[in-house]
N, C-alpha and C positions, 0 to 999 in steps of 0.2 A: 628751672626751679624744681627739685624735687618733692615727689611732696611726704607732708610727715603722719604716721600712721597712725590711726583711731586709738580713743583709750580702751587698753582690753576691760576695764571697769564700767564705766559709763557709756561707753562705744561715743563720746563727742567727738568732733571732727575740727575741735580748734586748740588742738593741741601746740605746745613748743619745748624749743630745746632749750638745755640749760647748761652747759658743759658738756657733759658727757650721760646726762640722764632726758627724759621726754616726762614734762610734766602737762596735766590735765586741770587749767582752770576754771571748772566746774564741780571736778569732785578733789584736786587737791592729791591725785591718786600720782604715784613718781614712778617710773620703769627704766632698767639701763636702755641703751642703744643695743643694735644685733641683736636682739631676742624679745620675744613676751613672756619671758618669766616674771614678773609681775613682781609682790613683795618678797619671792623664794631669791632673789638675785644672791644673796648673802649664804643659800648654803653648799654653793660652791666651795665657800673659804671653809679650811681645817684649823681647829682650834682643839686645843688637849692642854690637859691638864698636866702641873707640873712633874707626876710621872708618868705622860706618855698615853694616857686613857684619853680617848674621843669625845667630845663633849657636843651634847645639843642642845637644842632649846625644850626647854621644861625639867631638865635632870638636879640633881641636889649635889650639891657640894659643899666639902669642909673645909675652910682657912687654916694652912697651916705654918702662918706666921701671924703674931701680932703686926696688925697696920695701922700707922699711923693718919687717921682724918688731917688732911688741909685745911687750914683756917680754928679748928677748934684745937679741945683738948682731947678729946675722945679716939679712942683706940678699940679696932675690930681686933678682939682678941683670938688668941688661937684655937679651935676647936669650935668656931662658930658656924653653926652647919646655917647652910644659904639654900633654901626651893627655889622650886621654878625660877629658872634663871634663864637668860635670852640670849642670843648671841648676835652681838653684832661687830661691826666692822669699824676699825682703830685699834691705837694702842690699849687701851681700854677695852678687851673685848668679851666682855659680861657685863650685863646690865642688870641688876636684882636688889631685892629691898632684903634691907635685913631690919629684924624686930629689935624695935628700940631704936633704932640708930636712923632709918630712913631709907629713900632710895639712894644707890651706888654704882659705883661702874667699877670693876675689878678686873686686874690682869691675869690671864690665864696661868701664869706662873707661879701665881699663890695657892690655889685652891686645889683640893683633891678629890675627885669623882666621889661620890658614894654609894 
């Protein structure tokens, strides 16, 4: 049996696997496998904007398409600049609030650096 490694958070010693990630339940804290990169696993992945500009976590971006909300009536119109935005991993990959409208997940093929 091999054994499984300390949480680099907590350092608890009763960690387990879950697919392919090692979670901690004590603090709740998730790490992939091969590494202790900790919550940075995510910025391996390249994400850019629909012309081609490098996108990271906290930069502002502008919509430049009207998008249609799921379920309602409501439409992120074009020209709607978004802060601090997150970046994470899926087809979805921005996660940010926009005012008025709430929080959203947005494809990087809509938006444009600013």
């Amino acid at each position: 049996m091999t054994a499984l490694p300390g949480c680099p958070t907590c350092g608890s010693e009763y960690t387990y696997e879950d697919g392919d990630l090692y979670i901690c339940p004590e603090c709740a804290h998730e790490w992939p496998k091969g590494g202790d990169k900790g919550e940075d696993a995510d910025s391996g992945a390249v994400v850019r904007d629909a012309f081609g500009s490098l996108l990271s976590d906290g930069d502002s971006v502008t919509v430049i398409k009207d998008l249609k909300i799921k379920g309602t009536s409501s439409v992120v119109k074009v020209g709607t600049k978004v802060r601090n935005i997150r970046i994470v991993a899926g087809d979805h990959d921005i996660d940010c609030k926009i005012d008025g409208i709430g929080p959203m997940q947005l494809k990087s093929g809509f938006v444009k650096k600013v």
